[in-house]
C-alpha positions as CSV (number, residue, x, y, z in Angstrom):
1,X,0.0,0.0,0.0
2,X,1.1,3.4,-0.6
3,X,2.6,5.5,1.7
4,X,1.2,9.5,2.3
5,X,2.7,12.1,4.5
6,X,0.6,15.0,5.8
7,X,2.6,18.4,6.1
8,X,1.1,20.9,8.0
9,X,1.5,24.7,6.3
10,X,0.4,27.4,9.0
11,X,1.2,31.0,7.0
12,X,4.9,30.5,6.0
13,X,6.0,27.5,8.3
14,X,6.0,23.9,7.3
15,X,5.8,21.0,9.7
16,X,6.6,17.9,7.9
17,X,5.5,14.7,8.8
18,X,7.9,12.3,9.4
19,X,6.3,9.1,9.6
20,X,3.4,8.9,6.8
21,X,0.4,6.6,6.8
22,X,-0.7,4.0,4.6
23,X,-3.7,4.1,2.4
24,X,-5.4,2.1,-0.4
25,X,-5.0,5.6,-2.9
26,X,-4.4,9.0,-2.8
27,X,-8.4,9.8,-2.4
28,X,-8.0,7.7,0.8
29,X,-5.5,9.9,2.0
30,X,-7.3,13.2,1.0
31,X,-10.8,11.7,2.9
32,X,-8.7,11.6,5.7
33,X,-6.4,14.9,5.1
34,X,-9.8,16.5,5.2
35,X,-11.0,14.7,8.5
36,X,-7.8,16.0,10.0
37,X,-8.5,19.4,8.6
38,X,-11.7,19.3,10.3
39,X,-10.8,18.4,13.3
40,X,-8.0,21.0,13.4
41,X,-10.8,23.9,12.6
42,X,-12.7,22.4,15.5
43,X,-9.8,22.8,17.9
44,X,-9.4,26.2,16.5
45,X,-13.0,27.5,16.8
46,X,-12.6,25.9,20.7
47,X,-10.1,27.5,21.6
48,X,-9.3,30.8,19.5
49,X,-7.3,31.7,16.5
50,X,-7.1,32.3,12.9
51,X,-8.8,29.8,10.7
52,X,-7.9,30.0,7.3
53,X,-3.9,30.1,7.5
54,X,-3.6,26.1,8.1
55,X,-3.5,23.5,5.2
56,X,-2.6,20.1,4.4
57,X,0.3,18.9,2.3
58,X,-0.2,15.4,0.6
59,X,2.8,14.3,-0.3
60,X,3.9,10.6,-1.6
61,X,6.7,8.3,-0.9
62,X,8.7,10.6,-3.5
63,X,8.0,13.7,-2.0
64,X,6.1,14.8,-4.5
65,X,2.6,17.1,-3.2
66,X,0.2,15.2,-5.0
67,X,-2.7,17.9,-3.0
68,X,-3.3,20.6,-0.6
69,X,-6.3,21.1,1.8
70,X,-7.0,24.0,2.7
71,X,-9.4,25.4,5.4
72,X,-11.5,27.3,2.8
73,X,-11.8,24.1,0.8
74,X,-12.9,22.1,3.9
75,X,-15.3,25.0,5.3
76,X,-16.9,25.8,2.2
77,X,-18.5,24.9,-1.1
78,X,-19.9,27.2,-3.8
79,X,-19.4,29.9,-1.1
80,X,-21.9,28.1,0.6
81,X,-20.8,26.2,4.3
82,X,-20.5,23.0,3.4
83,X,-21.8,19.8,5.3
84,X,-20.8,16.4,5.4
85,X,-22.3,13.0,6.0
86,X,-21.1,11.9,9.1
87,X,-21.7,15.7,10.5
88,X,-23.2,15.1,14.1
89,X,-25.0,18.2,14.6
90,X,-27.1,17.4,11.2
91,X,-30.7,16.8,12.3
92,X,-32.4,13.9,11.1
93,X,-35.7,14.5,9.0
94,X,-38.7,15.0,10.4
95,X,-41.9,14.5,8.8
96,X,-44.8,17.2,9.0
97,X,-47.3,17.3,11.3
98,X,-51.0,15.3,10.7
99,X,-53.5,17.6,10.3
């Protein structure tokens, strides 16, 4: 299986990852780039600070950025807020009222 590496860009700095993960392709690795994006923007809006300076690097065994995600990529969609399946604030449907 493929190894991916996630480097962490905050404004001009670069924290590479050292160790990488192993996944089946590199949309595995961007599903889960995105989780980690996600989770990062959660910790932010917890706890203070700016949110759309942090991305994520994919790189392969070669180096090689094969994709960035960004915060403004995660957060939003058509410049709409964008949702996502396994969201757990999402309320499940309700059906109207008998009259």
């Amino acid at each position: 299986m493929p190894r991916y590496f996630f480097h962490v860009r905050e404004g001009s700095d670069l924290n590479r990852d050292g160790e990488g993960q192993e996944f089946a392709d590199v949309e595995a690795a961007r599903r889960e780039a995105i989780n980690s994006v996600r989770e990062i923007l959660g910790e932010k809006l917890l706890h203070g600070g700016v949110l759309n300076q942090r991305s994520i690097e994919i790189a392969d065994q070669t180096g090689h950025v094969v994709d960035v995600i960004t915060a403004r990529e995660v957060l939003l969609k058509g410049g709409q807020f964008r949702s996502y399946p396994d969201d757990i604030i999402q309320s499940p449907a309700t059906k109207p009222p008998h009259k």
